[in-house]
C-alpha positions in Angstrom: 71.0 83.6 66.4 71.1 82.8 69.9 74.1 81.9 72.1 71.6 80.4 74.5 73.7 77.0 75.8 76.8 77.7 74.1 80.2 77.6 75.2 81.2 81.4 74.5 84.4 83.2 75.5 84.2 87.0 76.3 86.6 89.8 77.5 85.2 91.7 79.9 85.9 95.2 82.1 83.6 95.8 84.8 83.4 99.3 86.9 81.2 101.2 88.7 79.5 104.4 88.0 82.0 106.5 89.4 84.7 104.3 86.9 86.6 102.7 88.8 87.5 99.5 87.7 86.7 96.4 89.1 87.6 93.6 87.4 89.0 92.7 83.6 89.8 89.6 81.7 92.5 92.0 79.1 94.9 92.0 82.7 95.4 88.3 81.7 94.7 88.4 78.0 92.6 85.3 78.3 88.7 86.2 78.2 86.4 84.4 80.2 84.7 81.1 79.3 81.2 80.1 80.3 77.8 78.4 79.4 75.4 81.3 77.9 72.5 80.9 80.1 73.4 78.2 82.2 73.6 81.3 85.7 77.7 80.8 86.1 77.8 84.4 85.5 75.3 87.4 86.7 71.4 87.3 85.0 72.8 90.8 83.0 75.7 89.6 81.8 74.4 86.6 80.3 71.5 88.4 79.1 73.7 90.8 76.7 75.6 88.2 75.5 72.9 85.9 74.7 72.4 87.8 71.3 75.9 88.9 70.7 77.8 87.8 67.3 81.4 87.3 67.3 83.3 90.6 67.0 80.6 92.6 68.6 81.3 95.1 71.5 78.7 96.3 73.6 78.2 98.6 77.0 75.8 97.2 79.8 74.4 99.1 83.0 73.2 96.7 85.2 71.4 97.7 88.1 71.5 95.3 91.1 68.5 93.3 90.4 70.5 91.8 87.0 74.0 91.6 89.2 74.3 90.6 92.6 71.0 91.7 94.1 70.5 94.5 96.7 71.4 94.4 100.1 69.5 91.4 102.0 69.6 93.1 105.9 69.0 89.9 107.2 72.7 88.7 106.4 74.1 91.6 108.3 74.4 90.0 111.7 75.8 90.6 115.3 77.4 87.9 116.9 78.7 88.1 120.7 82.4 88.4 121.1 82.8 85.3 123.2 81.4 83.1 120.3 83.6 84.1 117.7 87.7 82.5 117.8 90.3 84.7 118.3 87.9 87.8 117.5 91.0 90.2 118.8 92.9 89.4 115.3 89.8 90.3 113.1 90.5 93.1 110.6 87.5 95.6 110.6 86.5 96.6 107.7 87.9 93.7 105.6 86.5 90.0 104.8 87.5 87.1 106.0 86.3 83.8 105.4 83.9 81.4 107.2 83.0 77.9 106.7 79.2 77.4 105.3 76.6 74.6 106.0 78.6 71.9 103.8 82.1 73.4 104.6 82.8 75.3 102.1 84.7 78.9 102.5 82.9 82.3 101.7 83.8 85.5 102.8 82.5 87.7 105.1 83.0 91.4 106.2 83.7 92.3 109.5 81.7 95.6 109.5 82.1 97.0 113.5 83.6 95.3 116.3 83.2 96.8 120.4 83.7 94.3 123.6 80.7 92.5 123.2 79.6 91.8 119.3 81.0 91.6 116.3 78.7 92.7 113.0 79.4 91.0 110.1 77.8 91.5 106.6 77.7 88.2 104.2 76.2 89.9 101.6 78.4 89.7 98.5 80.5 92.5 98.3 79.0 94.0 95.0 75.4 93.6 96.3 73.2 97.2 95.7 76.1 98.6 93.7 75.2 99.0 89.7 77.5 97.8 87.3 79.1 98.6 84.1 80.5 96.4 81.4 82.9 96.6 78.6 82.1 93.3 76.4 83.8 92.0 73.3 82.6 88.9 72.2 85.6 86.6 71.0 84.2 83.0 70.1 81.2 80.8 70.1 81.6 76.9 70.3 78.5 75.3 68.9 77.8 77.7 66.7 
């Protein structure tokens, strides 16, 4: 039996190798809620709970390919000082947010900053790091 296109609600714990945790549905006690196989979650994710039966608790190792890909260099990029507002107030080594193509917010780290450029990496901030996964498969509409 396939969950393939079915609304299915999961709680989740992610961490990486080392096991720290990075994020969990149990914090809230609600689980997540998505479309199996529809992409509104990571290719590895949805790929273990695509066969999953209500009940069932599985471990997943994903490595970057099946999460959020590996580092792309070419969205590392240096800007000059002068073209970025109020670059004095930007926190190095955090994210901020910019606004993309059609407006929309995504965040952005400010890797390095001298007097003439700031670098800033828009990779996502989980890209070439391997994940783990807790999953408990709670309910299947559609079934």
């Amino acid at each position: 039996m396939s969950n393939e296109g079915k609304k299915v609600k999961i709680h989740y714990t992610g961490s990486f190798d080392d096991g720290e945790v990075f994020d969990t549905s149990r914090l809230s006690g609600e689980p997540l809620e998505f479309e199996c196989g529809s992409g509104m979650v990571i290719k590895g994710f949805d790929d273990a709970v695509r066969d999953m039966e209500v009940g069932e608790k599985k471990h997943i190792h994903l490595e970057p390919a099946e999460a959020y890909g590996e580092v792309d260099e070419k969205l590392i990029q240096t800007v000059p000082v002068d073209r970025v507002p109020n670059a004095q107030d930007l926190p190095v080594g955090e994210s901020v947010y910019m606004q993309g193509p059609n407006g929309q917010p995504f965040p952005v780290k400010v890797v390095s900053m001298d007097d003439e450029n700031v670098v800033f990496d828009m990779n996502h901030p989980m890209a070439g790091k391997p994940l783990n996964f807790e999953l408990e498969l709670v309910k299947v509409e559609g079934a």
